[in-house]
N, C-alpha and C positions, 0 to 999 in steps of 0.2 A: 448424461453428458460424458464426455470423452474423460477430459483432465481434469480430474478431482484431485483433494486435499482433504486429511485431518485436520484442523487447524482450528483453535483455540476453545475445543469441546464438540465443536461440530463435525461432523464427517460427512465426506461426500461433498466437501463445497465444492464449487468450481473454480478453477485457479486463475480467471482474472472477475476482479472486483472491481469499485465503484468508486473511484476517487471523486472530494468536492473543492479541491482548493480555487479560489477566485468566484466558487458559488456565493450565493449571496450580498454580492456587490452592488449587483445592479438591480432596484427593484420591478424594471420593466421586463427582466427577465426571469425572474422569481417562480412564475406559473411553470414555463418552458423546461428550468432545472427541476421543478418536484414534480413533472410530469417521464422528465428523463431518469429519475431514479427510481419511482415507480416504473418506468417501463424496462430498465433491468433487471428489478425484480422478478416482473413477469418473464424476463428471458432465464431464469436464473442465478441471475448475479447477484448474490445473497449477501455479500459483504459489504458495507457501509463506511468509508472513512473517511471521517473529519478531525477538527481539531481546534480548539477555541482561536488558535491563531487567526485562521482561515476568516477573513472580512471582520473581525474583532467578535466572534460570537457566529456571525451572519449565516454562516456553512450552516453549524449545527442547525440555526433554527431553518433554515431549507431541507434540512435532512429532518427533522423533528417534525414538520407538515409533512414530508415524503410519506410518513414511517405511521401516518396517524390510524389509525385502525388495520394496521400490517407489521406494528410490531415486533410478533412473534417470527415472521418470516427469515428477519434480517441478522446480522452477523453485524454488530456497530460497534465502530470501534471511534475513541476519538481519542484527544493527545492533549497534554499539559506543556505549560511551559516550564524551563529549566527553573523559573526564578517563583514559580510558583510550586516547586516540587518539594518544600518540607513536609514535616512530619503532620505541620496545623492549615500549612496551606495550601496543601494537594490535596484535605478530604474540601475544602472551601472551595476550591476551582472543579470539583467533580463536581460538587452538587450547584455549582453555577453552572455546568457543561450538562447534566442533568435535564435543568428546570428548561434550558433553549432546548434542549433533545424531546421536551415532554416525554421523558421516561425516567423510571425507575431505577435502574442501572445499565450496564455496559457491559458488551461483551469483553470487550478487551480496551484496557488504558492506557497510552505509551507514554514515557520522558518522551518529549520532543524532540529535545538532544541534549546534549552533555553541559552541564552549567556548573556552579560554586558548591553547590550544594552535593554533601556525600550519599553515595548512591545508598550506603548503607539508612541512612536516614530516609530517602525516597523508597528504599524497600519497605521500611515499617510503614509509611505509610498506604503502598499498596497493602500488605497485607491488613492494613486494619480496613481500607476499604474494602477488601472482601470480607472480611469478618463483619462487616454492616450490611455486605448484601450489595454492595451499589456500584461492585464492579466483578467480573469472572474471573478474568484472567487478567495480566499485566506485561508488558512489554516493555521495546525500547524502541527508538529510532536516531536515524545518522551513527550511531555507533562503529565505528572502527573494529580491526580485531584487536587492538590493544586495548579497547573499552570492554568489550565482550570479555576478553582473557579474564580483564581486573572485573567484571562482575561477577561470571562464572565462577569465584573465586570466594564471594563472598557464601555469607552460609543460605540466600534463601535465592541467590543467583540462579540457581538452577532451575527456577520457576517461571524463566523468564519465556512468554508464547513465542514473541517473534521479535524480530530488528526490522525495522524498514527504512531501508536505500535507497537512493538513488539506483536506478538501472534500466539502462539501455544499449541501445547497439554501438552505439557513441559513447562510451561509458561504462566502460568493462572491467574496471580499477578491483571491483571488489572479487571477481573471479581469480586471481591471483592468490587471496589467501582467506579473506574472509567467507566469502560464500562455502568453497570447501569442509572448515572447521564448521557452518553452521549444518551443513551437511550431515558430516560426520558424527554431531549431535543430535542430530533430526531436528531442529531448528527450523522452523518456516520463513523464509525471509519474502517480508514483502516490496514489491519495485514499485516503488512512487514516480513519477513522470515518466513512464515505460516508453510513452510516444516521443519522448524529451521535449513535451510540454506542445505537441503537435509538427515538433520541428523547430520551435522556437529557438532553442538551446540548439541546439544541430541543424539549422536549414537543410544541409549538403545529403542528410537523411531521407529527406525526399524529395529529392531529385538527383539523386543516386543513380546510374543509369543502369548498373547490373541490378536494384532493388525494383528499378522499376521495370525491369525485362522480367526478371522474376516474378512477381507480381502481376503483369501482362498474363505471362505464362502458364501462371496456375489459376486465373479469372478471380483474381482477389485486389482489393487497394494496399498500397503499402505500408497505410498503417496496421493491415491485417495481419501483414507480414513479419512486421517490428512486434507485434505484440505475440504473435507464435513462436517468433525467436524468445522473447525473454520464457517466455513457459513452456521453454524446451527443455529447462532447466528442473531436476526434480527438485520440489520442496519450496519451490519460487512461485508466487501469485502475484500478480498485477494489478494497478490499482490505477488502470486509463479515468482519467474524467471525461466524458460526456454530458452539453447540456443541451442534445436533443434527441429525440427518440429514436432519429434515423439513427446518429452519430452509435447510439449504446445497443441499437439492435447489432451495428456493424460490430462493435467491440461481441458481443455474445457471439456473432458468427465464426470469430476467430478462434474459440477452442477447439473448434472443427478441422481447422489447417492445417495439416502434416505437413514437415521441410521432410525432405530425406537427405541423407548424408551426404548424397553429391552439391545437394545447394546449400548446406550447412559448408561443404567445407570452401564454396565460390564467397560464401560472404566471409568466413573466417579469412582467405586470402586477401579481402577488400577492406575488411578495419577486423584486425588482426584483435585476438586476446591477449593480456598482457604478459611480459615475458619475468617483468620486475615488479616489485613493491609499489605502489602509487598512492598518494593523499586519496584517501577517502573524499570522493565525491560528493557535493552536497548544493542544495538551492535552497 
């Protein structure tokens, strides 16, 4: 495949993955989502991310049936809450995130996002979860660069795999200054609602008339297009949801997309990168 990534022990992943937020909700669609992330699998899309949040538990155990004798294929990552993130009760919320996952450990573990509790505290207890075996790597998510700055800062900050943001075309706040700095660190950042949650968040995304000439033009839909944008970006993976097979083949077809410079720079003139500082974006 085209656009690969190192990222969080693995090489060679492919740089959009598997988001499952809103999985698990509904139990008449339950088959339909562990049939769609098994069949990203099979395209590739070897990255897995959920998070206890996601349907109160629900995601993970959609992803825990996905994953049931395929394992070893996937790249799993799931996420803690901030108020779950001490020292006694981030190893208790793993191995609650765990037993739904039916697995053993995790790829990668993020803070969800930023809460009461010091990062320094949420650090010892990643690392004593790795020191048990029950997680690889560890992360963060919604973090700012004043959150990165102040962890990078601390002594075991710099073990930190990725941040994952919000980012999309609608939603460029973090190019400005934090994407950069994680750049310049080789920092993987991952883009959670790349589609902005299918248009949800940005309707005007698709029905765009220059995204959808473009998109015309080069025999692609425009979510193919949004998601080629955000991982045009080196070091940025994507984490579109899909809960059905078409939907995730369509996502896997998209690391195939080349923009070239002249429709990089028609979309930049139509929703512009940021010029200033902006709140960190978050859903």
């Amino acid at each position: 495949m085209r656009n690969t990534i190192d990222f969080a022990g693995h090489t060679d992943l492919p740089v959009i993955g598997q988001g499952t937020w809103y999985m698990g909700e509904n139990p008449a669609q339950r088959a339909s989502e562990v049939a769609a992330l098994q069949a990203g699998l099979e395209c590739g899309l070897r990255l897995i991310d959920t998070a206890e949040m996601y349907a109160d538990g629900g995601a993970e155990k959609v992803a825990g049936e996905a994953l049931h004798g395929r394992r070893d294929r996937a790249l799993l990552v799931s996420k803690v809450y901030p108020w779950n993130a001490g020292e006694q009760d981030a190893i208790e919320a793993c191995e609650r995130s765990l037993r739904r996952l039916q697995t053993d450990y995790l790829d990668l573990y993020l803070l969800h996002w930023r809460g009461n509790i010091p990062l320094e505290e949420t650090l010892r207890a990643m690392e004593r979860l790795q020191q048990q075996g029950k997680i690889r790597h560890w992360g963060v998510s919604n973090f700012d660069y004043e959150d990165m700055a102040e962890l990078w800062d601390e002594e075991k900050g710099k073990e930190c795999a990725t941040n994952q943001v919000l980012y999309h075309l609608a939603s460029r706040g973090i190019e400005f200054d934090l994407l950069p700095a994680c750049q310049q660190r080789n920092l993987p950042v991952m883009a959670y609602c790349p589609l902005a949650q299918a248009g949800r968040l940005r309707e005007s995304l698709f029905t765009d008339p220059l995204l959808t000439q473009l998109a015309q033009q080069k025999g692609i839909s425009v979510a193919q297009l949004l998601l080629a944008w955000v991982i045009r970006q080196p070091g940025v993976i994507a984490i579109p949801k899909a809960s059905s097979v078409a939907h995730v083949q369509e996502n896997a077809a998209a690391l195939e997309v080349i923009l070239t410079d002249d429709e990089l720079k028609r979309i930049d003139r139509a929703w512009p990168a940021p010029q200033h500082k902006l709140p960190l974006d978050i859903v």
